[in-house]
Structure formats: C-alpha cells, structure tokens
PDB file of the backbone (N, CA, C, O) and the ligand in Angstrom, with CONECT records:
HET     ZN  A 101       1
ATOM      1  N   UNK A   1      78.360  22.918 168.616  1.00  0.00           N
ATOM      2  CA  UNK A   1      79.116  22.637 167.393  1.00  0.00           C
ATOM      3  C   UNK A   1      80.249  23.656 167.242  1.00  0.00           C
ATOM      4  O   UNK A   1      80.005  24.825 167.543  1.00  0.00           O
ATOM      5  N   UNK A   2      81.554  23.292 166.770  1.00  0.00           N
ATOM      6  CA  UNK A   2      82.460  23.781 166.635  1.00  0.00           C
ATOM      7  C   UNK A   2      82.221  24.897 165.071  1.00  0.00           C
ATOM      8  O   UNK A   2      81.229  24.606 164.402  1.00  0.00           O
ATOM      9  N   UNK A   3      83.023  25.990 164.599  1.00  0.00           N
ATOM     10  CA  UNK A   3      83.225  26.613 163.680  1.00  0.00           C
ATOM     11  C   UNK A   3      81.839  26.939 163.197  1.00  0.00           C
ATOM     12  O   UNK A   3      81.332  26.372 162.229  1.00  0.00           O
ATOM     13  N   UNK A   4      81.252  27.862 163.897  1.00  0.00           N
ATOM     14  CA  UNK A   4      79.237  27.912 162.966  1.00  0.00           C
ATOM     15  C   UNK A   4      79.700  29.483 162.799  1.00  0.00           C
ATOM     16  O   UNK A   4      78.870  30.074 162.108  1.00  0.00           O
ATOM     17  N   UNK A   5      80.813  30.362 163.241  1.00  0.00           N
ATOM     18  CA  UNK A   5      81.024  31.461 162.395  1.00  0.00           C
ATOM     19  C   UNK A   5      82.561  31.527 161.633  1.00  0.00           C
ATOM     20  O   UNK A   5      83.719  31.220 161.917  1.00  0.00           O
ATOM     21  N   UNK A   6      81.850  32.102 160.535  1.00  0.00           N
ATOM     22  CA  UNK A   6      83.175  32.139 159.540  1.00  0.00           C
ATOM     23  C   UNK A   6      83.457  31.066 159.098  1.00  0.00           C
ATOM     24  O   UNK A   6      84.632  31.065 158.729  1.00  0.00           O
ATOM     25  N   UNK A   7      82.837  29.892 158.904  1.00  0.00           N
ATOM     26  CA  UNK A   7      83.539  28.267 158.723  1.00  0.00           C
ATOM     27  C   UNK A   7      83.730  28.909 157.223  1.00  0.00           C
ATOM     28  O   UNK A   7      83.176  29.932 157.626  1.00  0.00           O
ATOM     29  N   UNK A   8      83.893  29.083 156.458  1.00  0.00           N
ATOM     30  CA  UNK A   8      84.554  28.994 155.371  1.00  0.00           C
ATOM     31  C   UNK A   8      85.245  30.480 154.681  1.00  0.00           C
ATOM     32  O   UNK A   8      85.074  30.871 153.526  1.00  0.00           O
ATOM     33  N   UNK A   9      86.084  31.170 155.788  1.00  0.00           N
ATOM     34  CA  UNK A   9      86.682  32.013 155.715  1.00  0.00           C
ATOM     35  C   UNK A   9      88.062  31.671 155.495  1.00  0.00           C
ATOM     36  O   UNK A   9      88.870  32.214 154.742  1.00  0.00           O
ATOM     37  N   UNK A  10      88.226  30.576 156.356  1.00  0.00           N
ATOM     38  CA  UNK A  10      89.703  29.748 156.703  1.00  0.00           C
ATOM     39  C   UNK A  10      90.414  29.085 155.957  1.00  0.00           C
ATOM     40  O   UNK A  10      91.596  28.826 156.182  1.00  0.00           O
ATOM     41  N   UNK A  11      89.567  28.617 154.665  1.00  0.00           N
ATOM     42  CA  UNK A  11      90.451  27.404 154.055  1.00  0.00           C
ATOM     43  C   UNK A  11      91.032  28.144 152.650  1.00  0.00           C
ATOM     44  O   UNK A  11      90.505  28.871 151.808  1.00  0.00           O
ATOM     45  N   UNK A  12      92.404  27.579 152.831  1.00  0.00           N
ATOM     46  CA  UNK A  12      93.252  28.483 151.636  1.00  0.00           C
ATOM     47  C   UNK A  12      93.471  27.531 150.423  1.00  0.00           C
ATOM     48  O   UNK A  12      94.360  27.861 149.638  1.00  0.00           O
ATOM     49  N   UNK A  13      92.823  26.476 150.190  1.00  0.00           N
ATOM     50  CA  UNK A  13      92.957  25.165 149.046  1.00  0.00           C
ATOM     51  C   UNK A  13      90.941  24.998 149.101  1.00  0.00           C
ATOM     52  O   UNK A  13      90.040  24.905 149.935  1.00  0.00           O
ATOM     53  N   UNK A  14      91.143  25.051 147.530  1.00  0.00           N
ATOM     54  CA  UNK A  14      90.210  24.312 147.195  1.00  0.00           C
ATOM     55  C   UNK A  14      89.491  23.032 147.807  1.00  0.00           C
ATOM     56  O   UNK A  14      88.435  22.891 148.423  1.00  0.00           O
ATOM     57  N   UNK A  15      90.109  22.491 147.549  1.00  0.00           N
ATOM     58  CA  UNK A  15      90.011  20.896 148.312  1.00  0.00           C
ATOM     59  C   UNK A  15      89.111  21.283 149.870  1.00  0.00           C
ATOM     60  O   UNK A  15      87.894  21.247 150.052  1.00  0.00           O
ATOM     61  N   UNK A  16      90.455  21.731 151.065  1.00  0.00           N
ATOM     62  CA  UNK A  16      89.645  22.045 151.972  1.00  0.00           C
ATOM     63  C   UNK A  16      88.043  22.628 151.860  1.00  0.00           C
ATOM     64  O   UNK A  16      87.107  22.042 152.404  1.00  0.00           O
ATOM     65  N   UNK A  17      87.891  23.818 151.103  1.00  0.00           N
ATOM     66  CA  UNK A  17      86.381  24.488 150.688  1.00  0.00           C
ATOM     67  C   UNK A  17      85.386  23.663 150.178  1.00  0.00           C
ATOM     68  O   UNK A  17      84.283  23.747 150.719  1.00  0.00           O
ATOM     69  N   UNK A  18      85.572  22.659 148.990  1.00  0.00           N
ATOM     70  CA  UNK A  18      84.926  22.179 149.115  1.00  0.00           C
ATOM     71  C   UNK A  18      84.406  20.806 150.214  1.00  0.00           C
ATOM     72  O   UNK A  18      83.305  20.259 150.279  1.00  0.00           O
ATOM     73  N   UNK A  19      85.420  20.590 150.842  1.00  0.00           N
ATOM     74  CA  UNK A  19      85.167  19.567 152.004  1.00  0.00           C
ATOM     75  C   UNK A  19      84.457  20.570 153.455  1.00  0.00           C
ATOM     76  O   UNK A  19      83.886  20.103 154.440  1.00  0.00           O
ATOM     77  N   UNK A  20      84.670  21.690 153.221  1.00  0.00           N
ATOM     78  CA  UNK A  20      83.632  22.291 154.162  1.00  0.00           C
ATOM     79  C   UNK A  20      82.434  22.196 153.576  1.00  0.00           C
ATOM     80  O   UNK A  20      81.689  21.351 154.072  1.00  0.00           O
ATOM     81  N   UNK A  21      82.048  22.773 152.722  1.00  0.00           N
ATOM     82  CA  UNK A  21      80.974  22.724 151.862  1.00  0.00           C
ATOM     83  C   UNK A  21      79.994  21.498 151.970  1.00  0.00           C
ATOM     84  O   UNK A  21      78.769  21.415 152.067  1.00  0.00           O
ATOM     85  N   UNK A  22      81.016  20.575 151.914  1.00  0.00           N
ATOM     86  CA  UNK A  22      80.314  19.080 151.690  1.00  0.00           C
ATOM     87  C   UNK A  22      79.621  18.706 153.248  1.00  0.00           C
ATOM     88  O   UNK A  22      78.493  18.273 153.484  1.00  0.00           O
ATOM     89  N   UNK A  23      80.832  19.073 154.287  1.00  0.00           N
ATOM     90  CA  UNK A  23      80.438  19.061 155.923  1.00  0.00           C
ATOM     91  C   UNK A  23      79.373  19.269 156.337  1.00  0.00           C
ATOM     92  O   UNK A  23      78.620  18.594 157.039  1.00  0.00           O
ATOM     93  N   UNK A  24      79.247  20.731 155.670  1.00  0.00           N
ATOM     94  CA  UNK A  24      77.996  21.807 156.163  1.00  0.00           C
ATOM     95  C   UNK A  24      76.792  21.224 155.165  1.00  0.00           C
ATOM     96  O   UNK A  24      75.682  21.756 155.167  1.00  0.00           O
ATOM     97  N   UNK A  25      77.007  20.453 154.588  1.00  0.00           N
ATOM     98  CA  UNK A  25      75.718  20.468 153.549  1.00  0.00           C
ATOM     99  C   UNK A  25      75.054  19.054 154.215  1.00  0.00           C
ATOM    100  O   UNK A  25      73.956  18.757 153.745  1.00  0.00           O
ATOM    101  N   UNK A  26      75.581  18.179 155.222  1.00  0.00           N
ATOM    102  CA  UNK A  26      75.643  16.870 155.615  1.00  0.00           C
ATOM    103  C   UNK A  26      75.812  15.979 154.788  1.00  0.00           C
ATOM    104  O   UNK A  26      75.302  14.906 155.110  1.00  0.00           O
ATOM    105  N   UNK A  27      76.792  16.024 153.001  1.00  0.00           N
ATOM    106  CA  UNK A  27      76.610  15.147 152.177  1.00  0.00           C
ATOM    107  C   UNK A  27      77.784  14.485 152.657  1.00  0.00           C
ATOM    108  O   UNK A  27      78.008  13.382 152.159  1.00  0.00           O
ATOM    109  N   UNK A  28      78.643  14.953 153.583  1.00  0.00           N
ATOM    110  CA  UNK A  28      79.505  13.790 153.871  1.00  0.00           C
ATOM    111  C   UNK A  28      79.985  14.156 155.499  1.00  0.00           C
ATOM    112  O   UNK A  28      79.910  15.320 155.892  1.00  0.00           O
ATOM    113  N   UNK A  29      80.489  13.041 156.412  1.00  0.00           N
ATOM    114  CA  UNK A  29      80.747  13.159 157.612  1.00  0.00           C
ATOM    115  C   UNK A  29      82.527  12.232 157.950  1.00  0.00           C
ATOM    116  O   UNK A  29      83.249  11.326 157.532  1.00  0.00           O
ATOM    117  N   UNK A  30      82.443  13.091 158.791  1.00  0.00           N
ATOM    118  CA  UNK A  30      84.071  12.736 159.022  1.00  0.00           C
ATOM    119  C   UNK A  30      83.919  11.494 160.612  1.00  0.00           C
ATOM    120  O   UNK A  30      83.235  11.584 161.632  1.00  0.00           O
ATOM    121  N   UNK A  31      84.930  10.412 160.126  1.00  0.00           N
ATOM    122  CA  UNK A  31      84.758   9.222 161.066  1.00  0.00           C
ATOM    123  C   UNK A  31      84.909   9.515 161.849  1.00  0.00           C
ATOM    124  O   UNK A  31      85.666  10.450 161.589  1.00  0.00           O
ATOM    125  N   UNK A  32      84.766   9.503 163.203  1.00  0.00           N
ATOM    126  CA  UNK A  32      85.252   9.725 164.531  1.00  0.00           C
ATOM    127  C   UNK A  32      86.351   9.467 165.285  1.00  0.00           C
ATOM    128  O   UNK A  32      86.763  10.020 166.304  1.00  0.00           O
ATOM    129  N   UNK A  33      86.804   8.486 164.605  1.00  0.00           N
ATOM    130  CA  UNK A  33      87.993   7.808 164.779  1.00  0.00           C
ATOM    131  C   UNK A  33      89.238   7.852 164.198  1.00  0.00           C
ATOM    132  O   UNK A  33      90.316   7.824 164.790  1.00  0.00           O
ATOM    133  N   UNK A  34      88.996   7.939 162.714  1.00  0.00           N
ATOM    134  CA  UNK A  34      90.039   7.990 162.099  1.00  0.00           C
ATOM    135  C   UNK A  34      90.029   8.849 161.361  1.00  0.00           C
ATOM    136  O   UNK A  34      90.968   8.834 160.565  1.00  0.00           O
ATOM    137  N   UNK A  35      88.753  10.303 161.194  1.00  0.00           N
ATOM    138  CA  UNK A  35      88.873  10.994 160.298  1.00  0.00           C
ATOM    139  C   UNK A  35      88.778  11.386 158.899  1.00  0.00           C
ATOM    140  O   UNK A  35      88.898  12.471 158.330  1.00  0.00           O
ATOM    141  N   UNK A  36      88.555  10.325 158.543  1.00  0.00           N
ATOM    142  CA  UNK A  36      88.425   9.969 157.339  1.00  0.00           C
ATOM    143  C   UNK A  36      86.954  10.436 157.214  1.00  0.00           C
ATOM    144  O   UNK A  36      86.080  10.268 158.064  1.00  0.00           O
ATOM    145  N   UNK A  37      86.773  11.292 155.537  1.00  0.00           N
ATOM    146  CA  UNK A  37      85.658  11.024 155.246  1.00  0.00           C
ATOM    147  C   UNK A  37      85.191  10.499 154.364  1.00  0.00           C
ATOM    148  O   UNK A  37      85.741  10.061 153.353  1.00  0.00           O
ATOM    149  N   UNK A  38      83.422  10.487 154.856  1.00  0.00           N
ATOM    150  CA  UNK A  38      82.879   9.283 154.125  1.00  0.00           C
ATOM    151  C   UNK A  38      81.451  10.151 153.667  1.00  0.00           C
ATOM    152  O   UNK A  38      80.749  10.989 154.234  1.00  0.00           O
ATOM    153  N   UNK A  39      81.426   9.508 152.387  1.00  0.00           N
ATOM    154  CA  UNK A  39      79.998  10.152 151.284  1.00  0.00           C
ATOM    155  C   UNK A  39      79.102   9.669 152.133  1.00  0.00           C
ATOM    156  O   UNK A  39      79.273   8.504 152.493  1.00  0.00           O
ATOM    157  N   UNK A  40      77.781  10.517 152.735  1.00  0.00           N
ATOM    158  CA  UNK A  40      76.594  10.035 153.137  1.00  0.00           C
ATOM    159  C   UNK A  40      75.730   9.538 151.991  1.00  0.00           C
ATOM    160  O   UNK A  40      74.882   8.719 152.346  1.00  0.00           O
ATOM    161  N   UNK A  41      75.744   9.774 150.987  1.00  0.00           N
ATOM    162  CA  UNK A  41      74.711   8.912 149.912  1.00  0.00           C
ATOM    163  C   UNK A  41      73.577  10.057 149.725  1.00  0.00           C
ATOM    164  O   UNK A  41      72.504   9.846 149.160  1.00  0.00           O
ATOM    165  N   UNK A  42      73.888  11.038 150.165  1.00  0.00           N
ATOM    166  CA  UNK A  42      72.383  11.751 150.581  1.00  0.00           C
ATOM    167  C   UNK A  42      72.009  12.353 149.348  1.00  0.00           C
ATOM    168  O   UNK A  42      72.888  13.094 148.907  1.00  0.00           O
ATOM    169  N   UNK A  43      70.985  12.269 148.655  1.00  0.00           N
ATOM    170  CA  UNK A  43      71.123  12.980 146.858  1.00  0.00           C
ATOM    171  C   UNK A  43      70.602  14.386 147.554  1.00  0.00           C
ATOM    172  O   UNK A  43      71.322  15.367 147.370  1.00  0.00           O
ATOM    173  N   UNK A  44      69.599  14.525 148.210  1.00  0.00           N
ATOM    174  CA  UNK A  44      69.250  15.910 148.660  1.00  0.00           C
ATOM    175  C   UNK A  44      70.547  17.027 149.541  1.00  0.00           C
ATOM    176  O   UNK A  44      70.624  18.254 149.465  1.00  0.00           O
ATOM    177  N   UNK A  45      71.321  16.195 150.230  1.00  0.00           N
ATOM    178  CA  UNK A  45      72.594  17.204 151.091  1.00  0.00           C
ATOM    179  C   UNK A  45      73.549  17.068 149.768  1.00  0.00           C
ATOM    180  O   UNK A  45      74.607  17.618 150.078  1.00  0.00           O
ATOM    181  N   UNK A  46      73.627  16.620 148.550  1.00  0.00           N
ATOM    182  CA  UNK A  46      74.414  16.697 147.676  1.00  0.00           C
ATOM    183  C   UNK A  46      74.034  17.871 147.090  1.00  0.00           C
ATOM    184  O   UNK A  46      74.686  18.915 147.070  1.00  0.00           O
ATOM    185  N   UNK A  47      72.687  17.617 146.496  1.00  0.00           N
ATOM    186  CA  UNK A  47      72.303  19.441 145.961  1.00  0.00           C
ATOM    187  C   UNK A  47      72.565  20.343 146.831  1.00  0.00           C
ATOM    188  O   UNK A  47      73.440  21.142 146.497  1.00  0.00           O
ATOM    189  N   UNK A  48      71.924  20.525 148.203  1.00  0.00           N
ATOM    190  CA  UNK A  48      72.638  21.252 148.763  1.00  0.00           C
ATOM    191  C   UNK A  48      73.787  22.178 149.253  1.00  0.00           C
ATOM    192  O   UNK A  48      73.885  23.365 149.565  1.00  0.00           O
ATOM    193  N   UNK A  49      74.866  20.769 149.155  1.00  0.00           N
ATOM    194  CA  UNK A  49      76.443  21.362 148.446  1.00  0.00           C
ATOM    195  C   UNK A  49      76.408  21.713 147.543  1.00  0.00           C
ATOM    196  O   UNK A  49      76.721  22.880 147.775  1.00  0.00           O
ATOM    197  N   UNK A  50      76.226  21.648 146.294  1.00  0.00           N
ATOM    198  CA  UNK A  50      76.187  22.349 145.101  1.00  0.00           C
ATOM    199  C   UNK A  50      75.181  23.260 144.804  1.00  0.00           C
ATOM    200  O   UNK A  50      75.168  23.436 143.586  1.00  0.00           O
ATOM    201  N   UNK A  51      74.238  23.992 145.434  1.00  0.00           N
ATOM    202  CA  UNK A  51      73.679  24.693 145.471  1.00  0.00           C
ATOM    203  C   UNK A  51      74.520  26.125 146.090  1.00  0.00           C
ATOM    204  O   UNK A  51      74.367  27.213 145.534  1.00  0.00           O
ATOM    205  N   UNK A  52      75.517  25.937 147.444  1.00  0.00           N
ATOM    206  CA  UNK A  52      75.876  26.313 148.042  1.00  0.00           C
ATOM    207  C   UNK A  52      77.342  27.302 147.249  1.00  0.00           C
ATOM    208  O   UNK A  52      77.735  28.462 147.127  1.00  0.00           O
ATOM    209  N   UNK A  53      77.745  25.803 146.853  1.00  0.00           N
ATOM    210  CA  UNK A  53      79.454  26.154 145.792  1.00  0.00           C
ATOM    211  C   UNK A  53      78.825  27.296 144.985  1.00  0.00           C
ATOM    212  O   UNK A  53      79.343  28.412 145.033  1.00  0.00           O
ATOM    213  N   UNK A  54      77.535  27.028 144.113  1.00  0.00           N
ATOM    214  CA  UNK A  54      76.873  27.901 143.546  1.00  0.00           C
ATOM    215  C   UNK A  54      76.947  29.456 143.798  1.00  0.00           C
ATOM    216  O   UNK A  54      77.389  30.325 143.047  1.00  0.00           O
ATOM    217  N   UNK A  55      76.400  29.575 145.050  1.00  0.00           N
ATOM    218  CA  UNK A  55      75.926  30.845 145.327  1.00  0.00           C
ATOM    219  C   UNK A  55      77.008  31.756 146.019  1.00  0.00           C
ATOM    220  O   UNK A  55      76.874  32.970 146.171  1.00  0.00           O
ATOM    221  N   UNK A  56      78.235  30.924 146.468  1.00  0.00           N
ATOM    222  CA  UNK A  56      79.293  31.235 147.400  1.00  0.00           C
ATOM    223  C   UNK A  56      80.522  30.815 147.240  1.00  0.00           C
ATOM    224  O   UNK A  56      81.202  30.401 148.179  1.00  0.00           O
ATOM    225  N   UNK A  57      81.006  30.894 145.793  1.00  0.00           N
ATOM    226  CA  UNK A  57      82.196  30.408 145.432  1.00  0.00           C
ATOM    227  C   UNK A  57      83.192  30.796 145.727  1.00  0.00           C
ATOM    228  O   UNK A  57      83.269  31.990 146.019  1.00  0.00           O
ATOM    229  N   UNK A  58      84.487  29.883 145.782  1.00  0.00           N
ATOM    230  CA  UNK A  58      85.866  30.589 146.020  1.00  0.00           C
ATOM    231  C   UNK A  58      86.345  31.598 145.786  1.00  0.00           C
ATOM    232  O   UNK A  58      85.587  32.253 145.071  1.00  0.00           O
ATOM    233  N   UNK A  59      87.193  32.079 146.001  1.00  0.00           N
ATOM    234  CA  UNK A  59      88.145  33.175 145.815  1.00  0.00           C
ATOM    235  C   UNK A  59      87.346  33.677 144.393  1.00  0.00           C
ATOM    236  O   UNK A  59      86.256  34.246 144.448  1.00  0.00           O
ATOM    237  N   UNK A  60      88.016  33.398 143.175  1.00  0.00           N
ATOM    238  CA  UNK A  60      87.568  34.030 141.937  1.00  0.00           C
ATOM    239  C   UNK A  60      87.223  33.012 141.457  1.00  0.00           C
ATOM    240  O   UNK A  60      87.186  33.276 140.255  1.00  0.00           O
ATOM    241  N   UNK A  61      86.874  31.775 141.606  1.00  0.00           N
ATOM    242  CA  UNK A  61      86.329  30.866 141.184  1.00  0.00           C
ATOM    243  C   UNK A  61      84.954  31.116 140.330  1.00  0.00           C
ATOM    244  O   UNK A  61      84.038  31.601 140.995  1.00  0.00           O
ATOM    245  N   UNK A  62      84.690  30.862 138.993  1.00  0.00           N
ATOM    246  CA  UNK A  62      83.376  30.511 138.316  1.00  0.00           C
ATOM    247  C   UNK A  62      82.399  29.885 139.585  1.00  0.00           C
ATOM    248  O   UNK A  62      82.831  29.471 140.661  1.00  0.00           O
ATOM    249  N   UNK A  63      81.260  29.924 139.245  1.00  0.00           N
ATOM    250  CA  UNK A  63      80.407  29.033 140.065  1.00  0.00           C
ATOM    251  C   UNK A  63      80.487  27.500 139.258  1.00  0.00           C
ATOM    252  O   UNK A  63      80.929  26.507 139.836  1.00  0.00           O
ATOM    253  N   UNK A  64      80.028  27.471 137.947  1.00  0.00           N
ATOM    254  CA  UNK A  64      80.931  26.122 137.075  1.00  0.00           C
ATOM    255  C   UNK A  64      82.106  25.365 137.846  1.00  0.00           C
ATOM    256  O   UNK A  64      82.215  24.187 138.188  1.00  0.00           O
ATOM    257  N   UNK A  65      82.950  26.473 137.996  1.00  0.00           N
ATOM    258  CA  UNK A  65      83.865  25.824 138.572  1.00  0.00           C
ATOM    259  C   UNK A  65      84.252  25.370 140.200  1.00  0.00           C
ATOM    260  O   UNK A  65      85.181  24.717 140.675  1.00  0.00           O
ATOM    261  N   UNK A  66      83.120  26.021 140.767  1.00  0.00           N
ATOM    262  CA  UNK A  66      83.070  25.913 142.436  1.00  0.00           C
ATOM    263  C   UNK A  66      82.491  24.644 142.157  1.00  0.00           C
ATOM    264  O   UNK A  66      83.212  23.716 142.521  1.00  0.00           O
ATOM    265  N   UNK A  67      81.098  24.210 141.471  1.00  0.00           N
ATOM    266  CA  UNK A  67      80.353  23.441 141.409  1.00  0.00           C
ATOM    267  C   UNK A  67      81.415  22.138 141.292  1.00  0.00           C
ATOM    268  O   UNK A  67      81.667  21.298 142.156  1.00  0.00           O
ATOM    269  N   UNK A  68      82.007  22.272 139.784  1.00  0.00           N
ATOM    270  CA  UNK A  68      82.967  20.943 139.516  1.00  0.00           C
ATOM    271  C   UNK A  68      83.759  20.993 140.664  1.00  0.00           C
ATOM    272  O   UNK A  68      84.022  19.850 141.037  1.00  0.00           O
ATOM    273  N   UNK A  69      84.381  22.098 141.572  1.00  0.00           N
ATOM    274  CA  UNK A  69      85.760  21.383 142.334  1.00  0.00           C
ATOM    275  C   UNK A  69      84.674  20.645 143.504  1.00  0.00           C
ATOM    276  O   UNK A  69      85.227  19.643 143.957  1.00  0.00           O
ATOM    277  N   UNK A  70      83.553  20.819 143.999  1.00  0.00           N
ATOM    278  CA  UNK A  70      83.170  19.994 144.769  1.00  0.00           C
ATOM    279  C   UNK A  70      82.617  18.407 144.357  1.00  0.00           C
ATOM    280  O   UNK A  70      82.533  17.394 145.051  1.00  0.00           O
ATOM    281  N   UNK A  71      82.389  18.578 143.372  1.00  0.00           N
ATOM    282  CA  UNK A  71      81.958  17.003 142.569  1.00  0.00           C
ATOM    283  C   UNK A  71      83.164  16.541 142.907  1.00  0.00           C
ATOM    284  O   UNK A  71      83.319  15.731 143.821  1.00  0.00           O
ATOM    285  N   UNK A  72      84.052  16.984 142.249  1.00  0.00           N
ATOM    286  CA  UNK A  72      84.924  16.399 142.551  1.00  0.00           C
ATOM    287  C   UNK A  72      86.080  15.638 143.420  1.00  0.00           C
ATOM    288  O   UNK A  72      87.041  14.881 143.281  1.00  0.00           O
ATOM    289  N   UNK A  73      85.077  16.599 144.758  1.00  0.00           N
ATOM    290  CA  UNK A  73      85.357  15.979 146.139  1.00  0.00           C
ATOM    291  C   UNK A  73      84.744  15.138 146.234  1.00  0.00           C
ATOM    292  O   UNK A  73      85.161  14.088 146.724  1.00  0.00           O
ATOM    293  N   UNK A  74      83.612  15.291 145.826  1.00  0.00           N
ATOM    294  CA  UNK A  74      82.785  14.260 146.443  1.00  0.00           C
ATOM    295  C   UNK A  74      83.015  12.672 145.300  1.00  0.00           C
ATOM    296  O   UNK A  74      83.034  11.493 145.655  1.00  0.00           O
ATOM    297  N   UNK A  75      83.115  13.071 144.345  1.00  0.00           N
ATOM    298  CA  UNK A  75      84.088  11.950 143.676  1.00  0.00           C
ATOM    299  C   UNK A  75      85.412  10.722 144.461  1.00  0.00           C
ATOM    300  O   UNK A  75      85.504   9.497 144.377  1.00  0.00           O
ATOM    301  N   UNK A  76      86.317  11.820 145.232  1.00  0.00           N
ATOM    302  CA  UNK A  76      87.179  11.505 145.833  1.00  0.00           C
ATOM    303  C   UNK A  76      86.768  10.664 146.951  1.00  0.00           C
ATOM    304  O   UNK A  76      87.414   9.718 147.400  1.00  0.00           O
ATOM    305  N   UNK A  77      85.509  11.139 147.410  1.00  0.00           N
ATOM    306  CA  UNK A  77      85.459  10.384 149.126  1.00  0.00           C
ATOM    307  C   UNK A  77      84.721   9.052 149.208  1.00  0.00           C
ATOM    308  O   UNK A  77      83.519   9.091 148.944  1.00  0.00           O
ATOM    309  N   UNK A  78      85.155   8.111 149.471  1.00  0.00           N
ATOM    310  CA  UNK A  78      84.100   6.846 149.657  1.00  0.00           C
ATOM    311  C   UNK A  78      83.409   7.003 150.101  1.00  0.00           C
ATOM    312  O   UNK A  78      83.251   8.169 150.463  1.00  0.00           O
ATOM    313  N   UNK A  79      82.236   5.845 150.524  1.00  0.00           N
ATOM    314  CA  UNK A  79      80.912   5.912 151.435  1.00  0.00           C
ATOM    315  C   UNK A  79      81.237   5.383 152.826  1.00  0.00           C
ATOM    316  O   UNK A  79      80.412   5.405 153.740  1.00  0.00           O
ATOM    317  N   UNK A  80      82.811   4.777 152.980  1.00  0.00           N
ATOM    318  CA  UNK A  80      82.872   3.776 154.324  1.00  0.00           C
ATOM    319  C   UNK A  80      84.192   4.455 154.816  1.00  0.00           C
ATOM    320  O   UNK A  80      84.841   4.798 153.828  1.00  0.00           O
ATOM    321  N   UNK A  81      84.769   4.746 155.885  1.00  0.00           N
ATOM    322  CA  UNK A  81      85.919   4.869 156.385  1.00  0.00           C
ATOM    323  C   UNK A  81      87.009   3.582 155.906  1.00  0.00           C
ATOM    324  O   UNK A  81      86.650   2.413 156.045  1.00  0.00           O
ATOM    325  N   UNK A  82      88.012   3.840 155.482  1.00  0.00           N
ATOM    326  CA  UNK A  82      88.842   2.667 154.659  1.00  0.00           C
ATOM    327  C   UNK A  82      89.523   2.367 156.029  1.00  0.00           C
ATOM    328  O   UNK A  82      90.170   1.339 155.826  1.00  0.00           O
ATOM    329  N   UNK A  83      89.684   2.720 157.212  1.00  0.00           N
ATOM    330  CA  UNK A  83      90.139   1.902 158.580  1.00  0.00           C
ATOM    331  C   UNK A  83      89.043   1.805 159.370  1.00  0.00           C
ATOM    332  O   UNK A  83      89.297   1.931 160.568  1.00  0.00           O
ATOM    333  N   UNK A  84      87.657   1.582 159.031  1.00  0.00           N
ATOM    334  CA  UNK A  84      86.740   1.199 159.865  1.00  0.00           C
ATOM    335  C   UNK A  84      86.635  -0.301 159.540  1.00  0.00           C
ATOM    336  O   UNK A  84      87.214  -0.670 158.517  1.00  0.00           O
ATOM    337  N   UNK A  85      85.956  -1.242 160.294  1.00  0.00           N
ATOM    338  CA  UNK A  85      85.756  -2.645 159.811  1.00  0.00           C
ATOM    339  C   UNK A  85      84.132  -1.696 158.965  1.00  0.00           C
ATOM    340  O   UNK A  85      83.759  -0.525 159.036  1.00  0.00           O
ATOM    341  N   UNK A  86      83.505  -3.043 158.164  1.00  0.00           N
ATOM    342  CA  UNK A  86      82.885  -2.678 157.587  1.00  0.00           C
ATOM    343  C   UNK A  86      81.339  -3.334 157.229  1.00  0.00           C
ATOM    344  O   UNK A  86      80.650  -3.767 156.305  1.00  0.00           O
ATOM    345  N   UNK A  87      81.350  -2.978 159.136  1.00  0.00           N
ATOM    346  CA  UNK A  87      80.193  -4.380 159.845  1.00  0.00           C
ATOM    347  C   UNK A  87      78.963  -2.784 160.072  1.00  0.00           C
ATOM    348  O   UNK A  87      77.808  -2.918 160.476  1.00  0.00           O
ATOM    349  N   UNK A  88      79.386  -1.862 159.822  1.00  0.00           N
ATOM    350  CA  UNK A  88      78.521  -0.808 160.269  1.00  0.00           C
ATOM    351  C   UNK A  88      77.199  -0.718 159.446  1.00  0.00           C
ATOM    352  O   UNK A  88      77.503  -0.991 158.285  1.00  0.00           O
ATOM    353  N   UNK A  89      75.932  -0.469 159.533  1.00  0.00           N
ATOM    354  CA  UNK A  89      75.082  -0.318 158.443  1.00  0.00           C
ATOM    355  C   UNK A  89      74.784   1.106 158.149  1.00  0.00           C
ATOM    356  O   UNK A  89      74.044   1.401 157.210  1.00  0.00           O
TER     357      UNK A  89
HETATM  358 ZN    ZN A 101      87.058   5.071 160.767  1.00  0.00          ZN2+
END
C-alpha cells in the first residue's frame, strides 16, 4: 500500500484531510478508474472516521469542527462512481 507513513501530514485543505481520513477509515474508496469517490455505506468505518477527526484534528481545528468538516465530506460523496455504469452490486 502506498502512503502508510505520514499519510496525513501532506494535505494543506480541509477537504483533502478529511478525504484521507475517510480513505483510511475504509468509509469510502476511490474508483479505479475514474477516481471518483464513493461512500462505502459502512456505519462502523464511518465512526471510525469520526472517531479519528476526533482525536487528530487539523491544523487548529476544534475536534467539533474536524468532526463536521468530515460529515461533511462524507455528505459530498455518493455511494456509486457517477462514470461507472451502475450494473455493479
Ligand atoms: Zn468509475
């Protein structure tokens, strides 16, 4: 696996952090193809991420507020790649 040290040393936007966050937590996975990511559905790798934002927040970020900017990713991301067909189960 790529980036297993320092993965979240690197990202200078919110956004990115919490989309690591979300990576590493397996609540969401990036298509293979097109990159795009997509919500795994997982309620347990969701706490996880937010357990995580919790304990290891941004820059000067609240944990409140680590917590909300990742909801709020995860808000953002569908469950399906929007250029995948959508024959996959
Ligand atoms: Zn795709």
């Amino acid at each position: 696996m790529l980036m297993t040290n320092g993965r979240r040393r690197g990202f200078r936007t919110i956004e990115g952090w919490a989309r690591g966050i979300l990576l590493e937590a397996d609540a969401i996975r990036e298509c293979e193809t097109h990159g795009w990511m997509q919500d795994r559905a997982d309620p347990h790798a969701r706490e996880r991420a937010l357990v995580i934002a919790r304990e290891d927040p941004l820059f000067d970020l609240s944990p409140e507020q680590a917590v909300a900017a990742v909801q709020d990713m995860l808000d953002s991301i569908g469950d399906t790649c929007p250029e995948c067909p959508s024959d996959n189960g």
